[in-house]
TORROSE-27677 format. One line per 10 residues: number of its first residue (from 1); their letters; for each residue y negated, x, z of N, C-alpha, C. Coordinates in Angstrom, 2 decimals, always signed. Atoms other than C-alpha are relative to their C-alpha. Layout:
N
NUM) a) Y,X,Z,Y,X,Z,Y,X,Z | ...
//
This chain:
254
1) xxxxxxxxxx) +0.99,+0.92,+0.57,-79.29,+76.62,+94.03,-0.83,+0.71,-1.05 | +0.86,-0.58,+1.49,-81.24,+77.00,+90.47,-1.03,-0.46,+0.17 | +1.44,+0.67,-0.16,-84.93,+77.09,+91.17,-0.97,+0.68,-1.06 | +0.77,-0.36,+1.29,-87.70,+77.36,+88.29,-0.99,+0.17,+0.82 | +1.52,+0.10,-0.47,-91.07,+78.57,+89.27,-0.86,+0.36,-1.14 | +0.78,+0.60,+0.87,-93.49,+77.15,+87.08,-1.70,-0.33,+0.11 | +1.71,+0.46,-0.59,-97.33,+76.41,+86.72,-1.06,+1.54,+0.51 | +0.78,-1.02,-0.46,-98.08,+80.40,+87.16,-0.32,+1.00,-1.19 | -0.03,-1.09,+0.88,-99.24,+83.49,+85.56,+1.11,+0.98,+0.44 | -1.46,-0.53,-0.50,-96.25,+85.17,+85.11,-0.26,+1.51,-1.15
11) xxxxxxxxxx) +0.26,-1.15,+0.72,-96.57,+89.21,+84.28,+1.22,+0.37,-0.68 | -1.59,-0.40,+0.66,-94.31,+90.47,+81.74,-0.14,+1.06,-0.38 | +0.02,-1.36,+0.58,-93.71,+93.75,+79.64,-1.09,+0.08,-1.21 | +1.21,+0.42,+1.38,-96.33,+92.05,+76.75,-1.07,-0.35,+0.43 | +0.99,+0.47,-0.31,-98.75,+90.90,+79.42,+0.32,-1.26,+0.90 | +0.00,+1.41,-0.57,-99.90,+87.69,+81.31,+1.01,-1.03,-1.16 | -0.44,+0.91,+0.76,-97.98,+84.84,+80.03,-0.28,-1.74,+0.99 | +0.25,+1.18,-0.87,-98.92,+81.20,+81.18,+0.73,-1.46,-0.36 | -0.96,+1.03,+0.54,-96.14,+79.50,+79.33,+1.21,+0.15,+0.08 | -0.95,-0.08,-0.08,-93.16,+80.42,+80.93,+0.07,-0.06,+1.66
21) xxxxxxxxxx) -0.58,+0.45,-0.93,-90.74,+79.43,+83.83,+1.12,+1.41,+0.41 | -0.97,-1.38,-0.17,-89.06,+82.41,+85.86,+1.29,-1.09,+0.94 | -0.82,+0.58,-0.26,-85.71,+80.91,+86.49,+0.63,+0.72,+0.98 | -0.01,-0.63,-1.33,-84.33,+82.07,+90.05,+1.81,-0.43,+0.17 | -1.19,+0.49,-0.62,-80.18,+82.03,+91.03,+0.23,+0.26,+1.74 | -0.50,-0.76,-0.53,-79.81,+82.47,+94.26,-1.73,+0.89,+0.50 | +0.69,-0.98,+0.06,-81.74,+85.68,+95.27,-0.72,+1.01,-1.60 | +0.15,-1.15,+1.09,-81.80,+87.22,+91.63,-0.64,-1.01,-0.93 | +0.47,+0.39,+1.12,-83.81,+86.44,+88.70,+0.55,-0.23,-0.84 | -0.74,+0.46,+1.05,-82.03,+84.76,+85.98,-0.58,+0.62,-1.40
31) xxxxxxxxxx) +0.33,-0.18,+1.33,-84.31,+84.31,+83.40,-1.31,-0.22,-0.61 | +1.03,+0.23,+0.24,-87.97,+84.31,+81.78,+0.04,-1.22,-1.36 | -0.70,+1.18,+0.43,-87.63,+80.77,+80.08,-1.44,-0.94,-0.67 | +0.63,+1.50,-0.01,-90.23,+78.35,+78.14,+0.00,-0.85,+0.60 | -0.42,+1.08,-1.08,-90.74,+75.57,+79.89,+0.46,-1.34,-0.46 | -0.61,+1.48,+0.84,-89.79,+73.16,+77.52,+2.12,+0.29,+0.03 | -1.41,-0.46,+0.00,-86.23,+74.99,+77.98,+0.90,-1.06,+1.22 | -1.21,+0.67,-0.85,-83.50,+72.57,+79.36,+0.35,+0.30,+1.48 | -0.20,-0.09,-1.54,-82.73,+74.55,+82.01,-0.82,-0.21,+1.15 | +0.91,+0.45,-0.28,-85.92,+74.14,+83.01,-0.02,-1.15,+0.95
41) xxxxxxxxxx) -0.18,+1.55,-0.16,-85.53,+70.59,+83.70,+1.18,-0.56,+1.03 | -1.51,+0.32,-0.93,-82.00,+71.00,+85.29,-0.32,+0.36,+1.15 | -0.09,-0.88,-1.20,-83.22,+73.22,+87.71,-1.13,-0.94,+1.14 | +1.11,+0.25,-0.88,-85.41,+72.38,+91.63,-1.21,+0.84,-0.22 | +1.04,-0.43,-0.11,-88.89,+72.89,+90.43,-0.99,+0.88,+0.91 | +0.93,-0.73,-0.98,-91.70,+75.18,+92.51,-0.91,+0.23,-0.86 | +1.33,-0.81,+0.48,-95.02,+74.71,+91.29,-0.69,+0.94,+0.76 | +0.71,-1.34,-0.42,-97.00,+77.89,+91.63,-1.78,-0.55,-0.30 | +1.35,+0.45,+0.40,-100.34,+76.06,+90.62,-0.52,+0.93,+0.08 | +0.54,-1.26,+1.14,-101.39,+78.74,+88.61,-0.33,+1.25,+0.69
51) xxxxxxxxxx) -0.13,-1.50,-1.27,-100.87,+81.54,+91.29,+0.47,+1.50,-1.27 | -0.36,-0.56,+0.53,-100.36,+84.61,+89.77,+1.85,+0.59,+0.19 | -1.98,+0.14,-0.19,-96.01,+85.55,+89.51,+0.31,+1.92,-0.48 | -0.38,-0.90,+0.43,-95.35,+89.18,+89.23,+1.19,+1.17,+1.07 | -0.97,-0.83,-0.90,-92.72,+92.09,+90.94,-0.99,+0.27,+1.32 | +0.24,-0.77,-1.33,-92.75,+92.78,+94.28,-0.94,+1.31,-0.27 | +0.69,-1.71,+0.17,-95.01,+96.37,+94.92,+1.35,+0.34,+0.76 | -0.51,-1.15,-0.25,-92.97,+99.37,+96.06,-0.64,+0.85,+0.32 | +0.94,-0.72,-0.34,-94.65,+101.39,+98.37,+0.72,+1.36,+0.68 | -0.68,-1.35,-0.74,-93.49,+105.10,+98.96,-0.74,+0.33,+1.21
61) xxxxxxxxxx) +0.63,-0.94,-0.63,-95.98,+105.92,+101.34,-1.08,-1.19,+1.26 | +0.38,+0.81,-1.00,-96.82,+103.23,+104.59,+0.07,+0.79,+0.93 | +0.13,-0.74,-0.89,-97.92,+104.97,+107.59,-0.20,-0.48,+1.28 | -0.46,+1.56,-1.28,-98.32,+101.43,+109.63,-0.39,-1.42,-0.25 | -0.09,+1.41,+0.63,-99.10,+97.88,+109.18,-0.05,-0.85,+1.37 | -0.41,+0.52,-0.85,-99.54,+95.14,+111.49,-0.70,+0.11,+1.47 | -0.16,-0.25,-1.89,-101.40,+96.79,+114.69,+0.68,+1.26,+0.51 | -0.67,-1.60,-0.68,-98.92,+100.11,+114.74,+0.08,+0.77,-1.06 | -0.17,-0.89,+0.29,-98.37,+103.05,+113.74,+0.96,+0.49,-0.28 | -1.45,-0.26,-0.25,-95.03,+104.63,+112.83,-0.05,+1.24,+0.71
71) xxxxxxxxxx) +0.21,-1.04,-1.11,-96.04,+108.03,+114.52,-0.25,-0.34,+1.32 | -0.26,+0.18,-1.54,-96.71,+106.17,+117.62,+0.75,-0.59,+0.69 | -0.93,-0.06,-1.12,-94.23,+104.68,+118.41,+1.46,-0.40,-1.37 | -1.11,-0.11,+1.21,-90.71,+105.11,+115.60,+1.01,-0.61,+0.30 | -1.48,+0.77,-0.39,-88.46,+102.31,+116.21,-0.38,-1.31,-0.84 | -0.63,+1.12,+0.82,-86.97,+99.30,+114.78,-1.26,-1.11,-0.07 | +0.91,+1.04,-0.44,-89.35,+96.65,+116.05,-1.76,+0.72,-0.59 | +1.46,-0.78,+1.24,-92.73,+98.97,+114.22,+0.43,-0.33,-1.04 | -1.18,+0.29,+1.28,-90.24,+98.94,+111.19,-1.00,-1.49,-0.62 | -0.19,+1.91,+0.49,-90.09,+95.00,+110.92,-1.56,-0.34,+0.11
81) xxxxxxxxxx) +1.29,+0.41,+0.07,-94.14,+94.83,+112.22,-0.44,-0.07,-1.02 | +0.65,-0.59,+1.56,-95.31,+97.00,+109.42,+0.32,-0.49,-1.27 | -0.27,+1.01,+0.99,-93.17,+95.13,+107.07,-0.54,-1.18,-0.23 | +0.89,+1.10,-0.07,-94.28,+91.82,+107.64,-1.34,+0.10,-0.34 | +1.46,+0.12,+0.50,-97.73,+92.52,+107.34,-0.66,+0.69,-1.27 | +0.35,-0.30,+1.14,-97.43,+94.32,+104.03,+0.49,-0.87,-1.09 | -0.99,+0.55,+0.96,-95.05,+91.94,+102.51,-1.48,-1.54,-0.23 | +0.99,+0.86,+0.40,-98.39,+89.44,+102.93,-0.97,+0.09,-1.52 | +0.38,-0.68,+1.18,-99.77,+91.52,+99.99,+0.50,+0.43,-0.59 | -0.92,-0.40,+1.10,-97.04,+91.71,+97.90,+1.34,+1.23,+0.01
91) xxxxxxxxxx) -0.81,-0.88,+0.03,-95.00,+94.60,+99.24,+1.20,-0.81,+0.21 | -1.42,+0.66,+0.06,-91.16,+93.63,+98.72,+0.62,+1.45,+0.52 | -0.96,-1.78,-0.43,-89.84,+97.54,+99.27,-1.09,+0.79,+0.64 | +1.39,-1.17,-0.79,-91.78,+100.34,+101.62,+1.17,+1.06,+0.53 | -0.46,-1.09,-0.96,-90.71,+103.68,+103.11,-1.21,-0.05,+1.40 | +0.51,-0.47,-1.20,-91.73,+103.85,+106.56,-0.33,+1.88,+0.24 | +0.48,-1.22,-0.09,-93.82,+107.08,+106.91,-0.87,+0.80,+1.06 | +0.27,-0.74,-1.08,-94.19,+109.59,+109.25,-0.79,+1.30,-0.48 | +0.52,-1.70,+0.56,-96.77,+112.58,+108.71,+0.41,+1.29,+1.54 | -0.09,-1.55,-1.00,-96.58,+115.91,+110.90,+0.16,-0.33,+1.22
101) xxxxxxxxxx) -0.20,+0.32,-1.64,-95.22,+115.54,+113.97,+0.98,+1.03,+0.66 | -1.26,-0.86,-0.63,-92.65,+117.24,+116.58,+1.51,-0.21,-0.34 | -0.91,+0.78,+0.49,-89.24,+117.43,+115.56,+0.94,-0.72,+0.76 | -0.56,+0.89,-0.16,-88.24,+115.21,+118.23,-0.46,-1.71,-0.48 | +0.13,+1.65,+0.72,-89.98,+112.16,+117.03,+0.37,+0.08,-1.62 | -0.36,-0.01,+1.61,-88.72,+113.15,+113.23,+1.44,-0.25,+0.39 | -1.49,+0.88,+0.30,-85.45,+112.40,+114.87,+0.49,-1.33,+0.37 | +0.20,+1.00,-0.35,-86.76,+109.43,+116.54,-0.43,-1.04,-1.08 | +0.05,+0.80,+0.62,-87.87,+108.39,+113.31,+1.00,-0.56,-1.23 | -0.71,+0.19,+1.11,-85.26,+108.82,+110.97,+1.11,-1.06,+1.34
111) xxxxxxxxxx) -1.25,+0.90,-0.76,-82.84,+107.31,+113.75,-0.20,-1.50,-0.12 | +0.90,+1.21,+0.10,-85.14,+104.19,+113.51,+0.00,-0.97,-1.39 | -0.22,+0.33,+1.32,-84.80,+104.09,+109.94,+1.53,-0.32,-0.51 | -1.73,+0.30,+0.26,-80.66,+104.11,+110.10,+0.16,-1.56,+0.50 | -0.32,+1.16,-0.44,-81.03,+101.51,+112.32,-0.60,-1.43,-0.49 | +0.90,+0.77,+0.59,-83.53,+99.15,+110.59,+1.50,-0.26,-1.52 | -0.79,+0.33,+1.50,-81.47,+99.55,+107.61,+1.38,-0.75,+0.33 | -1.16,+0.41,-0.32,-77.95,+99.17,+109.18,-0.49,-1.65,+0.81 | +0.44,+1.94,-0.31,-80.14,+95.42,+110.86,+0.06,-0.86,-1.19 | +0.50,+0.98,+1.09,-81.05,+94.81,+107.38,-1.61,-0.52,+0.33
121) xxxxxxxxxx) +1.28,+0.56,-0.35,-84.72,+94.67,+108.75,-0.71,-0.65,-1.49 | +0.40,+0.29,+1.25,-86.79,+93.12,+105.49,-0.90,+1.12,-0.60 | +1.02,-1.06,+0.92,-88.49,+95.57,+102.73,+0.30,+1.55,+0.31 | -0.23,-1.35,-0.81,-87.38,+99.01,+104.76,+1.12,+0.45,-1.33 | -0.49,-0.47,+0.54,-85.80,+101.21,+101.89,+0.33,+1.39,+0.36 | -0.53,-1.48,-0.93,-85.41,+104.41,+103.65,-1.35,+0.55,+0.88 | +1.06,-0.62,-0.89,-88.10,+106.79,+105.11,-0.94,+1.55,-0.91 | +0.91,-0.23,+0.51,-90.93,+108.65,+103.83,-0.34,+1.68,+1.23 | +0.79,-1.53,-1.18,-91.70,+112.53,+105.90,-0.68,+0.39,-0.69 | +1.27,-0.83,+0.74,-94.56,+113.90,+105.13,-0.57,+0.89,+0.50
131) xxxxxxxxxx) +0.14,-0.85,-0.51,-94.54,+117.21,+106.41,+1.22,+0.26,+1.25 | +1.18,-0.55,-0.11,-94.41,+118.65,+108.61,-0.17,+1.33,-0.63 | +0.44,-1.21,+0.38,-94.30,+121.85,+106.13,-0.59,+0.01,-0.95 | +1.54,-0.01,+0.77,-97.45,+121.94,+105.07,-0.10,+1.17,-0.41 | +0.97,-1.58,-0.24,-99.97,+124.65,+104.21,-1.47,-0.64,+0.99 | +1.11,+0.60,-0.95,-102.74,+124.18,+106.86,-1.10,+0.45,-1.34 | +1.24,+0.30,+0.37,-105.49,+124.95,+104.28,+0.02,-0.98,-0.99 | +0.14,+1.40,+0.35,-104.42,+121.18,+102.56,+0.23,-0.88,+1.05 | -0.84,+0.41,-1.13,-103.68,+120.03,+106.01,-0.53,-1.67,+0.02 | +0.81,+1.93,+0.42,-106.24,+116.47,+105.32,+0.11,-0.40,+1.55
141) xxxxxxxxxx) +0.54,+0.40,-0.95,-105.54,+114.87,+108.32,+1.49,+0.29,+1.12 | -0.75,-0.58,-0.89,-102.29,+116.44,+109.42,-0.57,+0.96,+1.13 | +0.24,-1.28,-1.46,-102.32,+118.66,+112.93,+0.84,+1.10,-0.80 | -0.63,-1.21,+0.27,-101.51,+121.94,+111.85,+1.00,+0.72,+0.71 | -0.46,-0.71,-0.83,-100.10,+122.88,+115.01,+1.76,-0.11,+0.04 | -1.47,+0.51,+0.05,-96.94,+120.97,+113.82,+0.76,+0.77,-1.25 | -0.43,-0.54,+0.92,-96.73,+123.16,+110.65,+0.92,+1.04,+0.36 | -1.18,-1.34,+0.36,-93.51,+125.54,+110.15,+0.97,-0.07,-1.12 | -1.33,-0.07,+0.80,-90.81,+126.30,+107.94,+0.92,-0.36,+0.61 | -0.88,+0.12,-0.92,-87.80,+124.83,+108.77,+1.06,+0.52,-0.65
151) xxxxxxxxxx) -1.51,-0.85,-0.23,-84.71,+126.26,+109.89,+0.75,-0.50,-0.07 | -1.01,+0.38,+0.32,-81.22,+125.93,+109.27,+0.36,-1.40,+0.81 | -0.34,+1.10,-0.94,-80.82,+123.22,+112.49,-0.76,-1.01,-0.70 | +1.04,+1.62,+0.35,-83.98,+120.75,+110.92,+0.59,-0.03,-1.45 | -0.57,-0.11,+1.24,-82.13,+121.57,+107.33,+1.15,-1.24,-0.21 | -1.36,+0.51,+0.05,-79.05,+120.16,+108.72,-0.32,-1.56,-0.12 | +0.36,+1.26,-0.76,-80.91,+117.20,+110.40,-0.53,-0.77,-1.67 | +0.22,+0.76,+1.28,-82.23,+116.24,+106.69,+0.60,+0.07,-0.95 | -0.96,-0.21,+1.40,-79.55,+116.97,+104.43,+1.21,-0.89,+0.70 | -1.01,+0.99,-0.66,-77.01,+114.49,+107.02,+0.08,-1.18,-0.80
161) xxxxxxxxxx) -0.43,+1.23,+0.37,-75.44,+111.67,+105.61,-1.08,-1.56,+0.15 | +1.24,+0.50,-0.73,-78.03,+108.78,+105.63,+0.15,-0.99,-1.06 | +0.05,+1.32,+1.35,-78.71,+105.25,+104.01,-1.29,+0.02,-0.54 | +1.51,+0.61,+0.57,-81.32,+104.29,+101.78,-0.28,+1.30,-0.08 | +0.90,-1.31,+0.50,-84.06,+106.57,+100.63,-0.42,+0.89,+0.84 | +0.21,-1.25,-1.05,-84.96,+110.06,+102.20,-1.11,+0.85,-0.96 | +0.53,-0.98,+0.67,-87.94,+111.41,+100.87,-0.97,+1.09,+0.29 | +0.23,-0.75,-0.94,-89.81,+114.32,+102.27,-0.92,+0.39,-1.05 | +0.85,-0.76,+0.65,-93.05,+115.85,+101.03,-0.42,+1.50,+0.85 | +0.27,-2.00,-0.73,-93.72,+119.83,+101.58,-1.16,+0.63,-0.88
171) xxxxxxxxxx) +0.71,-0.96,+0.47,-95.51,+122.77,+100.69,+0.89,+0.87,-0.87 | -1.12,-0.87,+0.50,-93.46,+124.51,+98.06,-0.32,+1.32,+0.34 | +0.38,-1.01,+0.12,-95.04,+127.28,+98.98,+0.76,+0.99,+1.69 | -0.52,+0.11,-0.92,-93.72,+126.89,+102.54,+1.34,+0.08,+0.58 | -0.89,+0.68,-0.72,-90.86,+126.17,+102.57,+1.39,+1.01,-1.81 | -0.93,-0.63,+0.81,-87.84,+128.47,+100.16,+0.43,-0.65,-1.02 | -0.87,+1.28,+1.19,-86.24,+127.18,+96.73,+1.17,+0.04,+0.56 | -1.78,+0.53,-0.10,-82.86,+127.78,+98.32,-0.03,-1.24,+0.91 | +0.39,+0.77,-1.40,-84.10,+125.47,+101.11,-0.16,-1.74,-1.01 | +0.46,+1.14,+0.79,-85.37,+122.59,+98.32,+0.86,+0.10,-0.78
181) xxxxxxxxxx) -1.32,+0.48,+1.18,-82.24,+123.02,+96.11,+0.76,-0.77,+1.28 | -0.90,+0.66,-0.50,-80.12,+122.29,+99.20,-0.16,-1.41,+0.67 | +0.28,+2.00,-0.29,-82.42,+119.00,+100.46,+0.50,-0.37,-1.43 | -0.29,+0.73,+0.68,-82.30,+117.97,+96.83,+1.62,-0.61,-0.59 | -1.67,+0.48,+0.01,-78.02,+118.28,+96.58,-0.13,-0.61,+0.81 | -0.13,+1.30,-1.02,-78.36,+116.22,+99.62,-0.38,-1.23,-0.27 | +0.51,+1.29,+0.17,-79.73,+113.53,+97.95,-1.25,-0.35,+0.38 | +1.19,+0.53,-0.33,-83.22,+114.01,+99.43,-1.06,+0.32,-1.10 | +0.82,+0.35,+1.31,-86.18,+113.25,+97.02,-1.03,+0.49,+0.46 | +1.23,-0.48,-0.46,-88.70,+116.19,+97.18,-0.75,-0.15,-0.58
191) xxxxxxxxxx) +1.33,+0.34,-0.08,-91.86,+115.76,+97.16,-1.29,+1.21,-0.44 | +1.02,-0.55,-1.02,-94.88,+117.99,+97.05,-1.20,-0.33,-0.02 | +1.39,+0.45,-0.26,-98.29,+117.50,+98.50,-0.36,+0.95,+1.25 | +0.29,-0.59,-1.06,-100.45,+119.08,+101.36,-0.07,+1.49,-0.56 | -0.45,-1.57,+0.30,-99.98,+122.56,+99.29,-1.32,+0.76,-0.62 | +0.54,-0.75,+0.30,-101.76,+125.18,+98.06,+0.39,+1.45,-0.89 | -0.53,-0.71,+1.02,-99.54,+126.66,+95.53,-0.60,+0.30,-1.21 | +0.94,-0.12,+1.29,-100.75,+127.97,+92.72,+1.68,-0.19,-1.05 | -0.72,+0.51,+1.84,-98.90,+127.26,+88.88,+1.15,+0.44,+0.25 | -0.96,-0.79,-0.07,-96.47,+129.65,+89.05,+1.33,-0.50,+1.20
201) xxxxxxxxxx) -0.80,-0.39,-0.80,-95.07,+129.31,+92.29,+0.74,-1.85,+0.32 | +0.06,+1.30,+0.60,-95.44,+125.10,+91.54,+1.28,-0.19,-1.02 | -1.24,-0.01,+0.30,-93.13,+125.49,+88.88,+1.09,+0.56,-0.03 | -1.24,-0.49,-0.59,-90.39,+127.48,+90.22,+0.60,-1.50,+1.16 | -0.62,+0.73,-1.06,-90.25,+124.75,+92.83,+0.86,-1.32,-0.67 | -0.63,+1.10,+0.65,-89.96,+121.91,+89.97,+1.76,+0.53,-0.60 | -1.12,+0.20,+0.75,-86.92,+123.73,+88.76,+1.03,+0.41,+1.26 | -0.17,-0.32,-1.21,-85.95,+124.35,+92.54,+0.71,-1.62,+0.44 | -0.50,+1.12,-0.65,-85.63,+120.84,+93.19,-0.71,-0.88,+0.02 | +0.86,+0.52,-0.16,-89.05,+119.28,+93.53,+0.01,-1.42,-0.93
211) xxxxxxxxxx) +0.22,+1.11,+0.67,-89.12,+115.79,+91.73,-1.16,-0.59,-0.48 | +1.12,+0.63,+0.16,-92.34,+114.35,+92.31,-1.14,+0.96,+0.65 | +0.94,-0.30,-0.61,-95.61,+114.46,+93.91,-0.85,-0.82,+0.81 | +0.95,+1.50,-0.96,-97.63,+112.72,+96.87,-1.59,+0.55,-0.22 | +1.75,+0.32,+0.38,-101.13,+111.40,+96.11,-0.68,+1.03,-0.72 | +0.70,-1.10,+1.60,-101.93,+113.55,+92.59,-1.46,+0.34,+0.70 | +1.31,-0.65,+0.54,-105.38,+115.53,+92.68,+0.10,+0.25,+1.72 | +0.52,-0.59,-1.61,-105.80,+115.44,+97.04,+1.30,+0.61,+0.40 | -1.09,-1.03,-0.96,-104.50,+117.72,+99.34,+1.32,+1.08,-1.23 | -0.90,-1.11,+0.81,-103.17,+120.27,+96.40,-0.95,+0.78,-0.88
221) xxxxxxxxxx) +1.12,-1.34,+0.71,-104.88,+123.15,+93.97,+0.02,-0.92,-0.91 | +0.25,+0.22,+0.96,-106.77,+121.67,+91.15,+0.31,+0.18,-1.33 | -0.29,-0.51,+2.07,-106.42,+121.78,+87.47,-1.06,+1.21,-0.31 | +1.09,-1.08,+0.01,-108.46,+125.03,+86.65,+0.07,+0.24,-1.91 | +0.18,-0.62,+1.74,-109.28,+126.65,+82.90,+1.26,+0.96,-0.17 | -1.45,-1.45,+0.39,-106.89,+130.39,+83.82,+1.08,-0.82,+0.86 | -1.23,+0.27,-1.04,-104.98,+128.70,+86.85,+0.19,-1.62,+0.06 | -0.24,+1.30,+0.46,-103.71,+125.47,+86.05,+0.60,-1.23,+1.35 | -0.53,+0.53,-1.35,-102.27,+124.81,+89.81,+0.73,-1.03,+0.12 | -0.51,+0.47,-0.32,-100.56,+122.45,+91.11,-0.42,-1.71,-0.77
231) xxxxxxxxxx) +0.84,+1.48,+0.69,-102.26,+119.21,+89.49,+0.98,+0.65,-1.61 | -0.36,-0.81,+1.49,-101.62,+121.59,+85.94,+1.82,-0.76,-0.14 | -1.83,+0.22,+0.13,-97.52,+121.53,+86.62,+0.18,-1.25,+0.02 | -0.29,+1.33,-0.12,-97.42,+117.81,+87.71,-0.38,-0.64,-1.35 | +0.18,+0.99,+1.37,-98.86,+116.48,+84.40,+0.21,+0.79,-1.10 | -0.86,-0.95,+1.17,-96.81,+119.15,+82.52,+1.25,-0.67,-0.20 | -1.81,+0.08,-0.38,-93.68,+118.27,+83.78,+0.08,-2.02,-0.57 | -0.43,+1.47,+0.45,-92.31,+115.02,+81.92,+1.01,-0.38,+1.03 | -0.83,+0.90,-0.50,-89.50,+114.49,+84.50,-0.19,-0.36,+1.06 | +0.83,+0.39,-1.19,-91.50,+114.36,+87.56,-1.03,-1.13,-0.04
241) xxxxxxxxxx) +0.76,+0.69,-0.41,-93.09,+111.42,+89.16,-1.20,+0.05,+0.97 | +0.66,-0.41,-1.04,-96.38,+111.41,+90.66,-0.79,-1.49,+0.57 | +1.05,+0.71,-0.32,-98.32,+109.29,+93.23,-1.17,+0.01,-0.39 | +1.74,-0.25,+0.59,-101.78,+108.44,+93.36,-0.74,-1.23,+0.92 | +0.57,+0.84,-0.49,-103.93,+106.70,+95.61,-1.33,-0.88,-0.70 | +1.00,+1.15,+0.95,-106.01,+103.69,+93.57,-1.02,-0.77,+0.42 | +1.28,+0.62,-1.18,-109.03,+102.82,+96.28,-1.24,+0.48,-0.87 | +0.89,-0.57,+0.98,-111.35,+104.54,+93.43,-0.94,+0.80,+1.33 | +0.60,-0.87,-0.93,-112.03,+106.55,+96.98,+0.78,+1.72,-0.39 | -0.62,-1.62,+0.08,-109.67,+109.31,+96.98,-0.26,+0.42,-1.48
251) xxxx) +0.17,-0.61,+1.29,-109.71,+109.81,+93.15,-0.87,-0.89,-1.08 | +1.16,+0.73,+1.17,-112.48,+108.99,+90.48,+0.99,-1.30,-0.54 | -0.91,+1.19,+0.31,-111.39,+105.51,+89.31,-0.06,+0.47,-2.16 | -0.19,-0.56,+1.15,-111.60,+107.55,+85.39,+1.41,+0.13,-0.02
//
């Protein structure tokens, strides 16, 4: 079925637009359409009475939703809670995220996450670790007691075959470049945050493997005048992506 949704503010790459019809096949977006456009007309209407119309969010970094927690309890049925109650506010995609924990619930959670995915639960794109190899002096609101380097066995356990997204935030400082070249051949999407690296040792990791960064400016070394830290490398580096939490709490809303 061809459905037009019409009557909204509809965000585009030029801005609001309040004169166009997003034409729908199916599940997939067809087409951004005048509304005087034929197809328009052919198609089952859905006024939006002047609702605003823009993409789903994409959230790397959900920690629960709903009433739970994914650290307290890492199964399918949290999954689908936490979904639901973000998808009320626009989330369409989320990683379910786990911070510092033991590594039997990191296998309780990724197992949770195979299985969600292999249900087809709604919005669940893979899984989100966040830690546990920290540096305890960015530890924020991680337990330290969960901090280590991991070894060849928890290596194995995150470089395994796996659906959907796998993305893991560390301490580069923590944790070896041979260790973050071989998550990133695995297909996992590092991260760092929680650290206390300084410049240097920051970008060895970006050419190590490191991709991005969780929540820019907290929980990592500042931008300095001689030592440019960890903030410095992230808004050096053109091919790295970084978070950022937008509550104008964690970081000046400047």
């Amino acid at each position: 079925m061809t459905l037009a949704l019409t009557n909204a503010r509809v965000l585009t790459p030029d801005g609001w637009r309040n004169d166009l019809a997003v034409l729908l096949d199916g599940e997939r977006i067809v087409d951004l359409l005048p509304l005087s456009d034929p197809r328009v007309g052919a198609a089952t209407v859905h006024d939006l009475h002047g609702a605003m119309l823009l993409p789903g969010f994409i959230d790397t970094q959900v920690n629960g939703g709903g009433g739970v927690l994914f650290n307290d309890a890492p199964t399918v049925e949290t999954i689908r809670r936490i979904g639901a109650a973000h998808r009320r506010y626009g989330t369409t995609g989320f990683l379910p995220t786990l911070i510092s924990d033991s590594v039997d619930v990191m296998r309780a959670a990724l197992a949770a996450v195979e299985q969600a995915l292999a249900e087809g639960v709604p919005g669940v794109l893979g899984i989100h670790l966040e830690g546990p190899y920290l540096a305890p002096a960015r530890k924020g609101v991680h337990d330290p007691k969960f901090f280590h380097t991991p070894g060849s066995e928890e290596l194995a356990l995150l470089c395994a075959p796996h659906r959907g997204v796998r993305l893991l935030t560390l301490a580069p400082e923590r944790v070896p470049s041979a260790s973050i070249g071989a998550l990133a051949a695995a297909g996992v999407i590092v991260c760092a945050g929680h650290t206390a690296a300084d410049y240097a040792t920051m970008h060895a990791a970006l050419a190590a493997g490191v991709r991005g960064f969780t929540h820019l400016f907290n929980a990592m070394t500042p931008l300095g005048s001689r030592e440019p830290g960890v903030v410095g490398a992230a808004v050096e580096d053109a091919d790295s992506w970084c978070g950022i939490i937008v509550d104008g709490h964690h970081v000046h809303p400047a």
